[in-house]
C-alpha positions in Angstrom: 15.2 -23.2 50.6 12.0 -20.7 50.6 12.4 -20.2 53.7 15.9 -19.1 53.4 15.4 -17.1 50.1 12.5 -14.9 51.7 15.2 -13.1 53.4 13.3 -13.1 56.8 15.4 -16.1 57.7 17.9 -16.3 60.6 21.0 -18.0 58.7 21.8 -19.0 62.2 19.3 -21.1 62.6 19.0 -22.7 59.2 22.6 -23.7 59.5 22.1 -25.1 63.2 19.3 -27.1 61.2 21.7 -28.5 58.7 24.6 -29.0 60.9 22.0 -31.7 63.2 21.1 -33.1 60.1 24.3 -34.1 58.9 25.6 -34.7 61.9 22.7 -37.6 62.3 24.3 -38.9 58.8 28.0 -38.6 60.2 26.5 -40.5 63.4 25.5 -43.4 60.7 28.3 -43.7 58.6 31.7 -43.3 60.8 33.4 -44.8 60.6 31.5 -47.9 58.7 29.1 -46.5 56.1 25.6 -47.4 56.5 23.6 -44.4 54.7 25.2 -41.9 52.4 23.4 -38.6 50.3 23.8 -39.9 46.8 24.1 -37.9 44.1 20.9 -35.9 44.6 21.6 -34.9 48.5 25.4 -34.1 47.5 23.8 -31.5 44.7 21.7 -30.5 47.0 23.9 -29.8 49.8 26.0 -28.1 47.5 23.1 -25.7 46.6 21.8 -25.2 49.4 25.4 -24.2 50.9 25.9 -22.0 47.8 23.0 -20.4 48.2 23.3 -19.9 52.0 27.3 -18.1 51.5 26.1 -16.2 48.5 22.6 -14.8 50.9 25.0 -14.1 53.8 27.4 -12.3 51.8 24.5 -10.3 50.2 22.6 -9.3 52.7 25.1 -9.0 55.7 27.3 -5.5 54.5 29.4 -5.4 57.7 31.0 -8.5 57.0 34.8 -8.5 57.4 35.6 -11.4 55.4 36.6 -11.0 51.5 34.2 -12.9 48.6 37.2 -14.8 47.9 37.3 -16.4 51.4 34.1 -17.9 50.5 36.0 -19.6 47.6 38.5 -20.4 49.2 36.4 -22.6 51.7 35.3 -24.3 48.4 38.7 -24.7 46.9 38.7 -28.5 46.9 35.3 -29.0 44.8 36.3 -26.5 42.3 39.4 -28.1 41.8 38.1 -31.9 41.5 35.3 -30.5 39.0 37.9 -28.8 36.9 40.2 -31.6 36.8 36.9 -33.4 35.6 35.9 -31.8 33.1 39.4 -31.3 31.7 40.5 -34.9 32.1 37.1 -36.3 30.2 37.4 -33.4 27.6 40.6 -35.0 27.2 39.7 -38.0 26.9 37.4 -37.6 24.6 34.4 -38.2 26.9 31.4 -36.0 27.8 32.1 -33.4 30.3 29.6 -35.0 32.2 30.3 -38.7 31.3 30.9 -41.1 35.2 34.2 -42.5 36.0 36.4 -43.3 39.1 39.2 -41.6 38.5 38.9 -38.4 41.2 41.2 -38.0 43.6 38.9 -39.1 46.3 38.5 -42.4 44.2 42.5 -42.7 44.1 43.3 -42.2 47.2 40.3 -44.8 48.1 42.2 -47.6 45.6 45.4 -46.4 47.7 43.7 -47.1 50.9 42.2 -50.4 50.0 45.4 -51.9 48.3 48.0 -50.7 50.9 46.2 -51.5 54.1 44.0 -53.9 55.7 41.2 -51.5 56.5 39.0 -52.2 53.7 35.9 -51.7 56.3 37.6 -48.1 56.9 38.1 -47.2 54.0 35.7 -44.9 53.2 36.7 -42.5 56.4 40.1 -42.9 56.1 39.8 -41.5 52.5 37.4 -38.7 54.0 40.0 -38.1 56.1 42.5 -37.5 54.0 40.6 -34.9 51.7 39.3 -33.2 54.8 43.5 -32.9 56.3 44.7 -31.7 52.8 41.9 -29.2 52.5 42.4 -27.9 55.8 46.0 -27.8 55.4 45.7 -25.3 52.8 43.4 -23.4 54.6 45.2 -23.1 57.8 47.5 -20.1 56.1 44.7 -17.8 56.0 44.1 -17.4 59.5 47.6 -17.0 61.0 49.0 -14.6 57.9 46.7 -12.1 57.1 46.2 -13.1 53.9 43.0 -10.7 52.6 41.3 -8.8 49.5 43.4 -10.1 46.1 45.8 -11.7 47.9 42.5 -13.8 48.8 42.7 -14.6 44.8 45.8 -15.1 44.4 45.7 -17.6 47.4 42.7 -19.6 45.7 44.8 -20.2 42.3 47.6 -21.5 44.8 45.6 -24.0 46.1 43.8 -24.7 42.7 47.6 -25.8 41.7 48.0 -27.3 44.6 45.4 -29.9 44.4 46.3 -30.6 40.7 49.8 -31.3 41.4 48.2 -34.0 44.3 45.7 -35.3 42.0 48.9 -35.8 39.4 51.1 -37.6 42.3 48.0 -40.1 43.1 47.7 -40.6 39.9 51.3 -41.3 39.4 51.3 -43.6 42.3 48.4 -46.0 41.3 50.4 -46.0 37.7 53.3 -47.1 39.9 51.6 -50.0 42.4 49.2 -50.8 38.5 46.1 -50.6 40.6 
C-alpha cells in the first residue's frame, strides 16, 4: 500500500500483482472452497481497491471515464452495506452487529435447500451475485450512458438490488427456510 501511495508506482503492475494473487485463491477454492480471505483480507481488498480507483482517478487527468463509473463498478457492496445497516437499525441491532441475512447468505440457503449441490454451493452463489452485477452493468457499455446520467444509473441499480434482496427475502419466507 506504500508502495502504491508514493505515487511512483505503475498501477499496472500493482494490479497484475493482485490479479495473480487472487487468482491463486480462485485456483483453491472453485469450485470447492478450501481457503477463503476472512474478514480482514475482504477489508483489505476492499481498501486496497479503493484506494487503487481513487489514486488512478487522481493522478491520471486524461481519463475518459466519469467518477461515477467507478461507483458504479461498486454498486453491489454499497448496496448490501446499506441494506445492512438499515435492516439492523431496524431491527433494533447495532449497525455493526453479525447476522446471515445478506443477500449472498439468501441466495446461499436457496441453493442449499433447492438443489443437491451443497458441495457447490458456495460458487454457485458467487455466481449468481457476479451474473446480477454484471447484468446491470452491461448497459453502460452499449448505451452511452456518461457524466449524471452515470448517477442517475447508480441509484437505478441501488433500487435494483433492493428490490432482489426483497424477492429473496420473500422467497425464503415462502419455502420457511
Amino acid at each position: 500500500i506504500f508502495y502504491l501511495i508514493s505515487y511512483q508506482s505503475n498501477y499496472l503492475n500493482i494490479l497484475i500483482i493482485l490479479l495473480v494473487h487472487l487468482s491463486v485463491l480462485l485456483l483453491f477454492n472453485f469450485p470447492l472452497a478450501r481457503c477463503f480471505l476472512g474478514d480482514s483480507g475482504s477489508y483489505f481488498l476492499a481498501t486496497f481497491m479503493g484506494l487503487l480507483f481513487i489514486l488512478e482517478n487522481n493522478t491520471n487527468y486524461s481519463n475518459d471515464y466519469s467518477k461515477w463509473l467507478i461507483a458504479n463498478l461498486l454498486a453491489y457492496p454499497v448496496a448490501e452495506t446499506s441494506i445492512s445497516i438499515i435492516r439492523r437499525i431496524k431491527n433494533l441491532k447495532s449497525p455493526f452487529f453479525p447476522d446471515n441475512f445478506h443477500l449472498h447468505s439468501n441466495i446461499f440457503k436457496i441453493i442449499n435447500f433447492k438443489m443437491n449441490f451443497k458441495k457447490y454451493s458456495n460458487s454457485l452463489t458467487t455466481i449468481c451475485i457476479l451474473f446480477f452485477a454484471t447484468v446491470l452493468l452491461i448497459p453502460i457499455n452499449y448505451y452511452d450512458i456518461s457524466g449524471i446520467n452515470l448517477l442517475y444509473y447508480f441509484i437505478l441499480q441501488q433500487l435494483l438490488f433492493v428490490i432482489f434482496y426483497f424477492i429473496i427475502t420473500a422467497y425464503l419466507k415462502i419455502l420457511k427456510i
